[in-house]
Backbone as JSON Lines, residues from 0, in Angstrom:
{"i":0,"aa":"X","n":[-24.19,-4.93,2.61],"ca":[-23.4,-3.99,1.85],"c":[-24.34,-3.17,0.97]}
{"i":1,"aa":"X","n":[-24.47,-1.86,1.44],"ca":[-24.86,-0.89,0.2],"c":[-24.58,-0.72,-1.21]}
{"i":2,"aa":"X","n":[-25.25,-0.51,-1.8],"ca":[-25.14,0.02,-3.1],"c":[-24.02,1.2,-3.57]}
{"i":3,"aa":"X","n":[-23.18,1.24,-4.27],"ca":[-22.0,2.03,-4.41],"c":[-22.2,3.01,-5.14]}
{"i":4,"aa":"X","n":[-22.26,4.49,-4.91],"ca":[-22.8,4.7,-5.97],"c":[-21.84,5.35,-7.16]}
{"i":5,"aa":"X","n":[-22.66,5.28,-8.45],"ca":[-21.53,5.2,-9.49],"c":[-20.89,6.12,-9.45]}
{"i":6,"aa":"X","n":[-20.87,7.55,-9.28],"ca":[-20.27,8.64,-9.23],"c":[-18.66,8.26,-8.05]}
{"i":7,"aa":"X","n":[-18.9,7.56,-7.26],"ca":[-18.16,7.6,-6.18],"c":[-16.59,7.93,-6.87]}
{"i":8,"aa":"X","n":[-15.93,8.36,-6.28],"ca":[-14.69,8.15,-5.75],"c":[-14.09,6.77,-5.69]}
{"i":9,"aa":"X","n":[-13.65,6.06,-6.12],"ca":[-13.27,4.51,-4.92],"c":[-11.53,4.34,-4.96]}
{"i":10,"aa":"X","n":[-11.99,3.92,-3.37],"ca":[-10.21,4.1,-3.15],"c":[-10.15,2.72,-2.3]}
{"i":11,"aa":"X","n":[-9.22,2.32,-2.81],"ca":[-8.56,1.07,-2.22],"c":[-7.11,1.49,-1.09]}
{"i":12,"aa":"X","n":[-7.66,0.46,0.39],"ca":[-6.63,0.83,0.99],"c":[-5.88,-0.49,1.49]}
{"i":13,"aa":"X","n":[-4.8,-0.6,1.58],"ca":[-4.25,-1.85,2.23],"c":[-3.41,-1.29,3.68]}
{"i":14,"aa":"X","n":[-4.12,-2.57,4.62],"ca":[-2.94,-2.71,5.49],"c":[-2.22,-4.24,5.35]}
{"i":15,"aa":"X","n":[-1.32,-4.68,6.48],"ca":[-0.69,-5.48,6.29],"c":[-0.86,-6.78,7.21]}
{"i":16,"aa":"X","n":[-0.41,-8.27,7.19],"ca":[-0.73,-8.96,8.64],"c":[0.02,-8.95,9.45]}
{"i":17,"aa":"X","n":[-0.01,-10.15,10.08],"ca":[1.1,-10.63,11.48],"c":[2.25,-9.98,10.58]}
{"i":18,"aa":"X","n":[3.33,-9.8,11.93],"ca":[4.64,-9.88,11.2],"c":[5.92,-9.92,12.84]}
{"i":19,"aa":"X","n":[7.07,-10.5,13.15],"ca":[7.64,-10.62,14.23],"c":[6.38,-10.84,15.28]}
{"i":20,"aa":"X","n":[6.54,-10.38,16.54],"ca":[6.07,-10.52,17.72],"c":[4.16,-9.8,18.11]}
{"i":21,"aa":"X","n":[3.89,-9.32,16.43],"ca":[2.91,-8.83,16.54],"c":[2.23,-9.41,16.21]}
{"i":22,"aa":"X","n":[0.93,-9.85,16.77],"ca":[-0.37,-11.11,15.86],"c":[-1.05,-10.68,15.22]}
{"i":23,"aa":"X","n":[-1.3,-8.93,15.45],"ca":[-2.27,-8.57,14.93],"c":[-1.61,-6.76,14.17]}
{"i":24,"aa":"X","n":[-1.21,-6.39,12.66],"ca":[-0.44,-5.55,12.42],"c":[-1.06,-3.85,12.79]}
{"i":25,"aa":"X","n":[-0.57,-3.7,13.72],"ca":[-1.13,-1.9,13.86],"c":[-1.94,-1.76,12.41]}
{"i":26,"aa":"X","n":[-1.15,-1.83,11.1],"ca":[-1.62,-1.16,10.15],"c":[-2.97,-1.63,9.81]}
{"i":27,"aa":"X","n":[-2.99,-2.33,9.48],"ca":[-4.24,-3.38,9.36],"c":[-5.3,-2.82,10.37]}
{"i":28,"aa":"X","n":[-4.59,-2.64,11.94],"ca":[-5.91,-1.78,13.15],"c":[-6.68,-0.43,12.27]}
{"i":29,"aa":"X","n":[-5.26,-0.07,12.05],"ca":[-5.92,1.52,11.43],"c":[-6.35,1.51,10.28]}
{"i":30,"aa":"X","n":[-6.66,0.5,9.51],"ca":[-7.6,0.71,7.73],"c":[-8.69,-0.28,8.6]}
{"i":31,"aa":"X","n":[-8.91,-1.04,8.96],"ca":[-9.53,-2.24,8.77],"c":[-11.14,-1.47,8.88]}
{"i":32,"aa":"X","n":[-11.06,-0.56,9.54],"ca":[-12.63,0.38,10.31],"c":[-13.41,0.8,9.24]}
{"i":33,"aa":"X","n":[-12.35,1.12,8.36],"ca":[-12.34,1.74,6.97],"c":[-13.58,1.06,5.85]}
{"i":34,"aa":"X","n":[-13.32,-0.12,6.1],"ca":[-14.2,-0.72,4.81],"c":[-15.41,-0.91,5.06]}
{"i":35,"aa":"X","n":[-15.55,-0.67,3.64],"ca":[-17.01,-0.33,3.08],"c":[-17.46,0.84,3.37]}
{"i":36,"aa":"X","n":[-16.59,1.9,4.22],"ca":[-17.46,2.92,4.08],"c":[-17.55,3.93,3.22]}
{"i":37,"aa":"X","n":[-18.31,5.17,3.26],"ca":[-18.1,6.08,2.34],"c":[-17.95,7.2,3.04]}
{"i":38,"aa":"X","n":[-17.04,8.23,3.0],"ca":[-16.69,9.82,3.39],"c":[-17.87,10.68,3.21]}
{"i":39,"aa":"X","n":[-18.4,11.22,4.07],"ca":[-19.21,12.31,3.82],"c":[-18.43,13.65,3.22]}
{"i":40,"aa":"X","n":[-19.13,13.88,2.26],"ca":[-18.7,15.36,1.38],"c":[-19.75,16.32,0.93]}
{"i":41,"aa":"X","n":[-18.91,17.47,1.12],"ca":[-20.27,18.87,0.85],"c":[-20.81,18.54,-0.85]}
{"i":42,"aa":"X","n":[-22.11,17.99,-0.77],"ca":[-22.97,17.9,-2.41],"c":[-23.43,19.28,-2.89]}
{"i":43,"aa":"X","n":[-22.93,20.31,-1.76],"ca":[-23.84,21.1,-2.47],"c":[-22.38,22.15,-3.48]}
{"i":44,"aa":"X","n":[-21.36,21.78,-3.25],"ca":[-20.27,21.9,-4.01],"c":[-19.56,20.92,-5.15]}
{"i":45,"aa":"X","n":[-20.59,19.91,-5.52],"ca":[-20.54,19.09,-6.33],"c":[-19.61,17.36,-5.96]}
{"i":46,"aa":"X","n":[-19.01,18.05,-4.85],"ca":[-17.78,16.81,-4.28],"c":[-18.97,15.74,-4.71]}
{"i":47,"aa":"X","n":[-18.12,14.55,-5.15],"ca":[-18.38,13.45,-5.71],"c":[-18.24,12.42,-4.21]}
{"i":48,"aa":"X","n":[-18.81,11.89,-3.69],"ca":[-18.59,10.6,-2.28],"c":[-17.6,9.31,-2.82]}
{"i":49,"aa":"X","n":[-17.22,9.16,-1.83],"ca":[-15.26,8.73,-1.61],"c":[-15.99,7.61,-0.82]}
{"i":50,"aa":"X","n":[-15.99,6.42,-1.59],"ca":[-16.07,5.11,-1.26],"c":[-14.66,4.44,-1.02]}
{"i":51,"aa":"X","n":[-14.58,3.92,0.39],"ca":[-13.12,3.13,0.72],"c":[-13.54,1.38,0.93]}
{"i":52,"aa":"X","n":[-12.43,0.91,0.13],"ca":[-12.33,-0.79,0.18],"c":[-11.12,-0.76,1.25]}
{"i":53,"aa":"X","n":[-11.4,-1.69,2.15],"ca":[-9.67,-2.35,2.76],"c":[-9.66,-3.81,2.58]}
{"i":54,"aa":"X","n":[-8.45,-3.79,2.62],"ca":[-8.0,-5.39,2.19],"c":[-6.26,-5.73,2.93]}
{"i":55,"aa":"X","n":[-6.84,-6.7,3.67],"ca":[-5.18,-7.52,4.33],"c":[-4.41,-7.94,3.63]}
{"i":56,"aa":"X","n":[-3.32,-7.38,3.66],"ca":[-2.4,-8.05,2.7],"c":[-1.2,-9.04,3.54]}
{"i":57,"aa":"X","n":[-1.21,-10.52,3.03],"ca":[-0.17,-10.74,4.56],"c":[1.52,-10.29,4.23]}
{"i":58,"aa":"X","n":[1.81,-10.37,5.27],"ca":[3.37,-9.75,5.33],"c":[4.23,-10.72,4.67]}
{"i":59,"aa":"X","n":[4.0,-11.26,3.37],"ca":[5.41,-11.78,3.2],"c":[5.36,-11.45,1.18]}
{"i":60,"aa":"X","n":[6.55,-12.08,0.97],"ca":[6.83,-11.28,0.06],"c":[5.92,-11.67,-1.41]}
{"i":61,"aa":"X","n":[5.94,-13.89,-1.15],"ca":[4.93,-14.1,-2.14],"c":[3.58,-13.81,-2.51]}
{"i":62,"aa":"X","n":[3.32,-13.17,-1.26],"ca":[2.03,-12.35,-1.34],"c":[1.23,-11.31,-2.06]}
{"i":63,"aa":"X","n":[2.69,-10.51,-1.77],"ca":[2.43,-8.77,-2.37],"c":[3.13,-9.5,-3.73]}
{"i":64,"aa":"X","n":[3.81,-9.96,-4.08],"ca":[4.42,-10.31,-5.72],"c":[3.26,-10.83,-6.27]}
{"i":65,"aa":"X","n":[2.15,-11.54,-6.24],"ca":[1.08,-12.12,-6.28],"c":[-0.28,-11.23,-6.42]}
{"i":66,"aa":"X","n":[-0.26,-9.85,-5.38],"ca":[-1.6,-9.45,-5.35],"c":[-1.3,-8.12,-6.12]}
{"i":67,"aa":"X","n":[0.09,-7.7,-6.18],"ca":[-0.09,-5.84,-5.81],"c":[-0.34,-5.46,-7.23]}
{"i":68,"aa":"X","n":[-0.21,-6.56,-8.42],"ca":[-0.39,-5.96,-9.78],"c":[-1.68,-6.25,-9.89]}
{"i":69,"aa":"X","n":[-2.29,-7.12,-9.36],"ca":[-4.07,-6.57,-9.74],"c":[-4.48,-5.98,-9.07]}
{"i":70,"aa":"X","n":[-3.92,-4.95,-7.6],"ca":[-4.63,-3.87,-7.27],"c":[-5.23,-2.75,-8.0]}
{"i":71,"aa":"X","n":[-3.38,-2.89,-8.85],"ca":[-3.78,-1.81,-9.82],"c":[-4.17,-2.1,-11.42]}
{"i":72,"aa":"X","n":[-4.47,-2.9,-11.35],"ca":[-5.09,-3.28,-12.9],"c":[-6.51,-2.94,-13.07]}
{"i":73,"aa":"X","n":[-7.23,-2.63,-14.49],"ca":[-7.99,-2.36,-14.81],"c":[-8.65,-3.58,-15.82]}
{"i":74,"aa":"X","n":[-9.63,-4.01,-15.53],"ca":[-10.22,-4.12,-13.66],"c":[-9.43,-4.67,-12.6]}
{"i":75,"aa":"X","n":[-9.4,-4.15,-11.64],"ca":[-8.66,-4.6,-10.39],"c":[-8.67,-6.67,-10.22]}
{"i":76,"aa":"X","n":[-7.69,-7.16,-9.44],"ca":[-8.33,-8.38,-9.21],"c":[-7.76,-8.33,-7.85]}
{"i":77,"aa":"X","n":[-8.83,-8.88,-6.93],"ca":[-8.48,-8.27,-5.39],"c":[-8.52,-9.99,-5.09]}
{"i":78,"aa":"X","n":[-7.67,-10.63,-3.99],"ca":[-7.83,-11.89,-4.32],"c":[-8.88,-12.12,-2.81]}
{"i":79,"aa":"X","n":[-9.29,-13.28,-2.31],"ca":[-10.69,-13.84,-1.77],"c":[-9.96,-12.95,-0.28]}
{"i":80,"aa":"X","n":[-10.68,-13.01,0.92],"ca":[-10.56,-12.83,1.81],"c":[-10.81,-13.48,3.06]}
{"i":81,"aa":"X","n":[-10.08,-14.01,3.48],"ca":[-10.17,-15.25,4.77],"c":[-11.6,-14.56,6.01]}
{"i":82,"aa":"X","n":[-11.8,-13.08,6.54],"ca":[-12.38,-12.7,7.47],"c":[-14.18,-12.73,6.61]}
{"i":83,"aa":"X","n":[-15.06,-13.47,6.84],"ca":[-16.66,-13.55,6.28],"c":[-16.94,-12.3,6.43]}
{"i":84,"aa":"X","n":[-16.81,-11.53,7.19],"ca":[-17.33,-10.07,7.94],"c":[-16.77,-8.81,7.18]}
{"i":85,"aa":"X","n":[-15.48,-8.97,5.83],"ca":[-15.26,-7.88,5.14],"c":[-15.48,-8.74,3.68]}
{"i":86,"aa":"X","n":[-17.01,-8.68,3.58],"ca":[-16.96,-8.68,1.75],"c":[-16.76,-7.83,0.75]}
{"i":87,"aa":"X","n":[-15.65,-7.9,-0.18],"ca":[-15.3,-6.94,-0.49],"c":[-15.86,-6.44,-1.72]}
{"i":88,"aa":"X","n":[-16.25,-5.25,-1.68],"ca":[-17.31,-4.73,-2.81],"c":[-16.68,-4.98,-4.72]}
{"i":89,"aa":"X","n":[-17.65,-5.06,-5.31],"ca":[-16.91,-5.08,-6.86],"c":[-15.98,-4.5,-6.96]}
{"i":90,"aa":"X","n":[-14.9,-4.84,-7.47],"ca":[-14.08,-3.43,-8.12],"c":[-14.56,-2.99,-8.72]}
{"i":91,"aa":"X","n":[-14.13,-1.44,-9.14],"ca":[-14.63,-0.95,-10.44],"c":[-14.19,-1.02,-11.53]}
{"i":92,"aa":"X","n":[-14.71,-1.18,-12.42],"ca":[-13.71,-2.28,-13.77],"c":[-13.02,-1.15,-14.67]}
{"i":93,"aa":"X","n":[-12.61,-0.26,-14.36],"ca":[-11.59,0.52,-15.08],"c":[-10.45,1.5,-14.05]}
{"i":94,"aa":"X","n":[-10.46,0.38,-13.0],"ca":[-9.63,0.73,-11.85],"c":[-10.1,1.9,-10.91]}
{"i":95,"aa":"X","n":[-9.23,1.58,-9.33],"ca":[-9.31,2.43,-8.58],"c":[-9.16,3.75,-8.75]}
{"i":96,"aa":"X","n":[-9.61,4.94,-8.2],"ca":[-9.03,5.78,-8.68],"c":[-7.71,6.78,-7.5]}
{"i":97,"aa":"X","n":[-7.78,5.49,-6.27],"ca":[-7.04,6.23,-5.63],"c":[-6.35,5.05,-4.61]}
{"i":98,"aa":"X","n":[-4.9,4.66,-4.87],"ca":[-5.0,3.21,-3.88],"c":[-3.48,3.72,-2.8]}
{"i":99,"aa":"X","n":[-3.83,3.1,-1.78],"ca":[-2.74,4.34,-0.39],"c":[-2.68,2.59,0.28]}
{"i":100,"aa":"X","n":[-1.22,2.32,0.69],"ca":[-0.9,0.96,1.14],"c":[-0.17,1.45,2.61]}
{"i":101,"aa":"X","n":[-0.84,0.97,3.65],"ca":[-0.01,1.53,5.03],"c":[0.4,0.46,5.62]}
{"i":102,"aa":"X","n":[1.48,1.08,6.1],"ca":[2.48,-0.27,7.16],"c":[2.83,0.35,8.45]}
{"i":103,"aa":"X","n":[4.16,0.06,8.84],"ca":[4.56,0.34,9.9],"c":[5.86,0.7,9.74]}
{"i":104,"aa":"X","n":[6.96,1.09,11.02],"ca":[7.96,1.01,10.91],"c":[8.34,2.03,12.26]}
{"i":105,"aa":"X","n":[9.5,1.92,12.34],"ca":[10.18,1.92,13.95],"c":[9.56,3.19,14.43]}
{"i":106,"aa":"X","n":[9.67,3.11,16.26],"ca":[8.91,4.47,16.54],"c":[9.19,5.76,16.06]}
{"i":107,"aa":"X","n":[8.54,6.5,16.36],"ca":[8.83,7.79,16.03],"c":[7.19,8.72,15.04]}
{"i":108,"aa":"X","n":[7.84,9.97,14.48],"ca":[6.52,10.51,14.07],"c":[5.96,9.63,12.95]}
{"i":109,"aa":"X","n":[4.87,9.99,12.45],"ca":[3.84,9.55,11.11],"c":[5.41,9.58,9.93]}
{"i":110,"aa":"X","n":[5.32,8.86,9.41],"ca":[6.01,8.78,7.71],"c":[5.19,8.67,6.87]}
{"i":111,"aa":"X","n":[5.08,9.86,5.57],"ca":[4.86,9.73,4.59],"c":[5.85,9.5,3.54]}
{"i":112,"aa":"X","n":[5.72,8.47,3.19],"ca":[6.61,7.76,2.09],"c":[6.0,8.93,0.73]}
{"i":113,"aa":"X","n":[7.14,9.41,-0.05],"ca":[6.94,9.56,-1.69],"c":[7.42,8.88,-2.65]}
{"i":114,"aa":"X","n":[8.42,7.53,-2.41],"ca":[9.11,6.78,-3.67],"c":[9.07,5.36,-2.66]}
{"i":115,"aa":"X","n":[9.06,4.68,-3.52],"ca":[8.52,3.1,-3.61],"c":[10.13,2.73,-4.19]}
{"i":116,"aa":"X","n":[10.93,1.49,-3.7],"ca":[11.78,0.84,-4.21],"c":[11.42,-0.84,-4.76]}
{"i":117,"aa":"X","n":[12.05,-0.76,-6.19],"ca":[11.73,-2.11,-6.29],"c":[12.53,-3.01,-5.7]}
{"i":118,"aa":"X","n":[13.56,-2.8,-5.71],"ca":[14.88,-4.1,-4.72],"c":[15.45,-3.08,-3.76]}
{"i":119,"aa":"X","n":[16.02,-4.51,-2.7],"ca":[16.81,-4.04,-1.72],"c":[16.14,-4.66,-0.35]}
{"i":120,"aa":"X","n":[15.46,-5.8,-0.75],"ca":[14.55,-6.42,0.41],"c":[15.27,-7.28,0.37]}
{"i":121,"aa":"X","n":[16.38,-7.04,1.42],"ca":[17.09,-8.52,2.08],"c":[17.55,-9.64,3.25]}
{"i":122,"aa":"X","n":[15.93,-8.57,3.33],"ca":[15.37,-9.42,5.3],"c":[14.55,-10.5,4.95]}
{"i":123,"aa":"X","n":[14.36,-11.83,5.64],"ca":[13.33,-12.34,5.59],"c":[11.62,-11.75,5.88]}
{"i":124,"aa":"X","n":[11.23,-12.7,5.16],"ca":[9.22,-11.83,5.37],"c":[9.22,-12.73,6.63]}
{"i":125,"aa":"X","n":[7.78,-12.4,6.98],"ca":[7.07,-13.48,7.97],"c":[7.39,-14.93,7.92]}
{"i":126,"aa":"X","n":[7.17,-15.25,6.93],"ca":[7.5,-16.81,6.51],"c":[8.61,-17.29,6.55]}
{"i":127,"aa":"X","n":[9.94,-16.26,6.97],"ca":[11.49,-16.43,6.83],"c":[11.59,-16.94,4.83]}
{"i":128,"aa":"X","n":[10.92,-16.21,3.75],"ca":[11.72,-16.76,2.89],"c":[12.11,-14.9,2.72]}
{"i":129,"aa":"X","n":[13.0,-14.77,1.76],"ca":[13.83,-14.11,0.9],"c":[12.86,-13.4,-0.56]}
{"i":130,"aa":"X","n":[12.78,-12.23,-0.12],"ca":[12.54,-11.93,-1.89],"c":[12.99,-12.78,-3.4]}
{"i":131,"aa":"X","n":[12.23,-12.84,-3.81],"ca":[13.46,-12.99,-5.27],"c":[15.06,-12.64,-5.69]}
{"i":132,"aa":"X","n":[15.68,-13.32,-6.4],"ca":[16.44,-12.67,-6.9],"c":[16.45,-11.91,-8.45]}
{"i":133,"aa":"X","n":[16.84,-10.63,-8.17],"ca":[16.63,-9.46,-9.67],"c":[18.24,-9.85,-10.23]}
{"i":134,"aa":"X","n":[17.98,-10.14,-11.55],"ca":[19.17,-9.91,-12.15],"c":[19.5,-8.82,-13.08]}
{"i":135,"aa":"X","n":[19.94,-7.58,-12.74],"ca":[19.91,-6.37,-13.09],"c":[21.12,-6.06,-14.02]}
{"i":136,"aa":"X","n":[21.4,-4.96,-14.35],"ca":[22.64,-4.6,-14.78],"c":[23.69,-4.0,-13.69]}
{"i":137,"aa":"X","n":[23.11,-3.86,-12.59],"ca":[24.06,-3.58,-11.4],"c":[24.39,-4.95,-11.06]}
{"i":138,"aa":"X","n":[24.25,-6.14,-11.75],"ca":[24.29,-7.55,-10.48],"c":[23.07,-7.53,-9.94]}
{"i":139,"aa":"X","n":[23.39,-8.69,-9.31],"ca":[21.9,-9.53,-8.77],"c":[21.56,-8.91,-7.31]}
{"i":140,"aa":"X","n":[20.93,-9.0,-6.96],"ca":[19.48,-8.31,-5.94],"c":[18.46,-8.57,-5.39]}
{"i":141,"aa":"X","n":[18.23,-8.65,-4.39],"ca":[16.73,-9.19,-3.67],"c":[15.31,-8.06,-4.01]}
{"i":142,"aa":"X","n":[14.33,-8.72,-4.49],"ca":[13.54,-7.75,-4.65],"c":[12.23,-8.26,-5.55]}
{"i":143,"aa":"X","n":[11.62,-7.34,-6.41],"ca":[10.46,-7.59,-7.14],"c":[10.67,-7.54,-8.87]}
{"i":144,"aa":"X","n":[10.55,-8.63,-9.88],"ca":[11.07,-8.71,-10.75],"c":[10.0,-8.96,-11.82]}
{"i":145,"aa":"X","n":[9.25,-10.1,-12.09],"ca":[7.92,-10.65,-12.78],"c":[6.96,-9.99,-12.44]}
{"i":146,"aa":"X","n":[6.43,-9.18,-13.28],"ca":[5.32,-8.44,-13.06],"c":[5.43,-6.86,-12.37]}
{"i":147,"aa":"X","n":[6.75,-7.28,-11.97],"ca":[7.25,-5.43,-12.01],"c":[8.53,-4.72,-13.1]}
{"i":148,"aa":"X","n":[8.81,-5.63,-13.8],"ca":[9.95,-5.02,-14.62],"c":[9.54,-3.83,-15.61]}
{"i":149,"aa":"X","n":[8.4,-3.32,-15.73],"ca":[8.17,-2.22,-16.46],"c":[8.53,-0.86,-15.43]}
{"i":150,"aa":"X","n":[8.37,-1.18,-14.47],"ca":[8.71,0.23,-13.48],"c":[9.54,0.58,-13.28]}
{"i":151,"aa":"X","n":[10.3,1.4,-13.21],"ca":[11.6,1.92,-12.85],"c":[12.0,1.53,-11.51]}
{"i":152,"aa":"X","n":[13.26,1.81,-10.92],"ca":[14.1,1.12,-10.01],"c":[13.23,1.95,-8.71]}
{"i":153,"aa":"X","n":[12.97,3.07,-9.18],"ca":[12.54,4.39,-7.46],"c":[11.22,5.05,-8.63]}
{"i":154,"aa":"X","n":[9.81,4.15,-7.97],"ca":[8.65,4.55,-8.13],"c":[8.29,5.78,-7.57]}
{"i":155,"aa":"X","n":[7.84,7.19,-8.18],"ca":[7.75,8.26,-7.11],"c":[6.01,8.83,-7.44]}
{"i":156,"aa":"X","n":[5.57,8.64,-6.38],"ca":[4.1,9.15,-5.91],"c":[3.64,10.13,-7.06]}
{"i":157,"aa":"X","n":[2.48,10.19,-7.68],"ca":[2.03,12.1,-8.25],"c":[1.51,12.76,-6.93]}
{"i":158,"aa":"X","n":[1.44,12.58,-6.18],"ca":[0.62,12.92,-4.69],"c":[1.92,14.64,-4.3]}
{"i":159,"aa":"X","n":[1.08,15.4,-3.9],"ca":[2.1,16.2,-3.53],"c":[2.38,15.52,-2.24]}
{"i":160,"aa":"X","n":[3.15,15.27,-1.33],"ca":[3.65,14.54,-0.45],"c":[3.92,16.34,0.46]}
{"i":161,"aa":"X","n":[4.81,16.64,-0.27],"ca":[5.37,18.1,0.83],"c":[3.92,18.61,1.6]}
{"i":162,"aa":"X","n":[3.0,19.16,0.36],"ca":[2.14,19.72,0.51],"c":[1.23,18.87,1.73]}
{"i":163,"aa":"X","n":[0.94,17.61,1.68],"ca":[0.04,16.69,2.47],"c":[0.66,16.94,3.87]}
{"i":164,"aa":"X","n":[2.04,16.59,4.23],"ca":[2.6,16.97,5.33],"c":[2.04,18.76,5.77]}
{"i":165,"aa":"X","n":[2.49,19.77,4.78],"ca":[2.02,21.21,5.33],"c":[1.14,21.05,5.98]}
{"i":166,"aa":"X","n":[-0.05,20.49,4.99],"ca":[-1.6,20.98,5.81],"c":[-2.05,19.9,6.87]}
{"i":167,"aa":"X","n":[-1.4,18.72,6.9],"ca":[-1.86,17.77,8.23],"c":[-0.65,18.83,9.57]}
{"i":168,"aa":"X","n":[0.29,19.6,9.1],"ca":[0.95,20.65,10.48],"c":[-0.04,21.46,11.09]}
{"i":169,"aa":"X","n":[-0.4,21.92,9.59],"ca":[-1.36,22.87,9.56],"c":[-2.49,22.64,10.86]}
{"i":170,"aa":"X","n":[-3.26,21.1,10.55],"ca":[-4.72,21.05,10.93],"c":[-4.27,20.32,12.53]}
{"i":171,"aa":"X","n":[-2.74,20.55,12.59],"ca":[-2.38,20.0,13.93],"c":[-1.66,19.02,14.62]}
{"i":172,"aa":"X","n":[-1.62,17.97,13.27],"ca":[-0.48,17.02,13.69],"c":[1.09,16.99,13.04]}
{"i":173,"aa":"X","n":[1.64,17.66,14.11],"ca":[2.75,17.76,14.27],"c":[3.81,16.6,14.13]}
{"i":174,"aa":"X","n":[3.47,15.92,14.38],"ca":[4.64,14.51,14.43],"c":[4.56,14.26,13.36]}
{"i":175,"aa":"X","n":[4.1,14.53,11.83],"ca":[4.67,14.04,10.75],"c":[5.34,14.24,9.96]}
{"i":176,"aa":"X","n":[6.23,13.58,9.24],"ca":[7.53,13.46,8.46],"c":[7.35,13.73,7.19]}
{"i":177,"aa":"X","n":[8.21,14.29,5.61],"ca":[7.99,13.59,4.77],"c":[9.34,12.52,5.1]}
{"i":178,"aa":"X","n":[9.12,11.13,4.36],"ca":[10.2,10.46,4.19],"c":[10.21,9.93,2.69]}
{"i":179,"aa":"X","n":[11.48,10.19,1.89],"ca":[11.13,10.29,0.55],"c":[11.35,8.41,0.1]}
{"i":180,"aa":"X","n":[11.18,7.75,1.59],"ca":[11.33,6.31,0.74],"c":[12.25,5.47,1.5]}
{"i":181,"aa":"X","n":[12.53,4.74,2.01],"ca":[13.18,3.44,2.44],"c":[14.26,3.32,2.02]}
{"i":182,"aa":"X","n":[15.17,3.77,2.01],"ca":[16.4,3.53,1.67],"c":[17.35,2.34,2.04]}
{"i":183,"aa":"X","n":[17.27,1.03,1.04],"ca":[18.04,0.07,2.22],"c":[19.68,0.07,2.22]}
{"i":184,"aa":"X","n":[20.13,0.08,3.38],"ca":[21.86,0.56,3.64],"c":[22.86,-0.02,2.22]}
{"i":185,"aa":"X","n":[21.97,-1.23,1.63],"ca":[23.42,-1.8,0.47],"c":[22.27,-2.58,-0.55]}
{"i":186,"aa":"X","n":[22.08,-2.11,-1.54],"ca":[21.09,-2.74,-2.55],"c":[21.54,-4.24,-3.07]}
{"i":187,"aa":"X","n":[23.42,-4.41,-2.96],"ca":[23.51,-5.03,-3.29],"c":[23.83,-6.72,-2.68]}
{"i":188,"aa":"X","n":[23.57,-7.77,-2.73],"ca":[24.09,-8.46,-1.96],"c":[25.08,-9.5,-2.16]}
{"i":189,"aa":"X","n":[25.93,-10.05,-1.44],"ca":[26.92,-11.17,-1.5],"c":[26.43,-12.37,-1.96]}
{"i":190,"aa":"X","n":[26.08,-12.87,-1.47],"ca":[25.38,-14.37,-1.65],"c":[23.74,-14.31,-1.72]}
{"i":191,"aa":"X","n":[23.34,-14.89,-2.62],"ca":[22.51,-15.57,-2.85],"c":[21.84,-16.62,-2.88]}
């Protein structure tokens, strides 16, 4: 592993693991190439070099309740990594400055997500358990509660999202979406 250099950029990317009938998660295919490297950028326009970390996150829910608040903490806390072959570089101790989490989801074009939901996860993960239950002022709820209750219910990106879609039409790929977020059919549930 190279030396990072301080000026960099550093961006943290996640994909995801197994999940149903897949052993190995598309998303995870498409970051995994990713780490440790750094983006080449024009220096003679001052661009600063864009260092990328990836990191597996597995598909279930005690996982991400567990890891996703020290992604973004300052300093990050990224937890160990089962594969010897991705050591993952220091964080930088006053946080990432750019962190992009990719998954999957049914066929069709590219989705760019712009809003993040905290509840409404009332599928089993990989592991067959159940999110948490949120006890809200709407009633109770499957979802993310300890360690996310400062966020609002519909997290929304600063990223221009519209704009990112224009210019990836622009540079040619056509098949992508914005999608402003996951909407699950009934937030609320019966039994618990």
């Amino acid at each position: 592993m190279a030396p990072i250099d301080p000026n960099a950029l550093r961006v943290f990317i996640t994909g995801f693991g197994p999940f149903a009938e897949y052993q190995v998660n598309p998303s995870w295919l498409s970051v995994k190439p990713l780490h440790d490297s750094v983006l080449p950028v024009d220096l003679a326009v001052n661009a600063r070099p864009i260092h990328i970390t990836t990191h597996l996150l597995p598909t279930s829910y005690s996982s991400i309740l567990a890891s996703m608040p020290g992604f973004h903490a300052a300093p990050p806390f990224i937890p160990p990594v089962e594969d010897p072959t991705l050591v993952t570089p220091t964080p930088p101790a006053d946080g990432y400055d750019f962190i992009l989490h990719v998954g999957v989801t049914h066929r069709g074009p590219l989705r760019i997500e712009s809003v993040g939901h905290k509840t409404g996860y009332n599928k089993p993960d990989v592991m067959q358990a159940l999110a948490p239950v949120v006890h809200g002022a709407t009633g109770d709820v499957r979802g993310f509660d300890t360690g996310y209750d400062v966020f609002p219910e519909d997290l929304c990106t600063d990223i221009n999202v519209e704009g990112l879609v224009a210019f990836l039409r622009a540079e040619g790929i056509q098949t992508v979406n914005l999608e402003e977020g996951w909407t699950p059919p009934s937030r609320r549930i019966s039994s618990l």
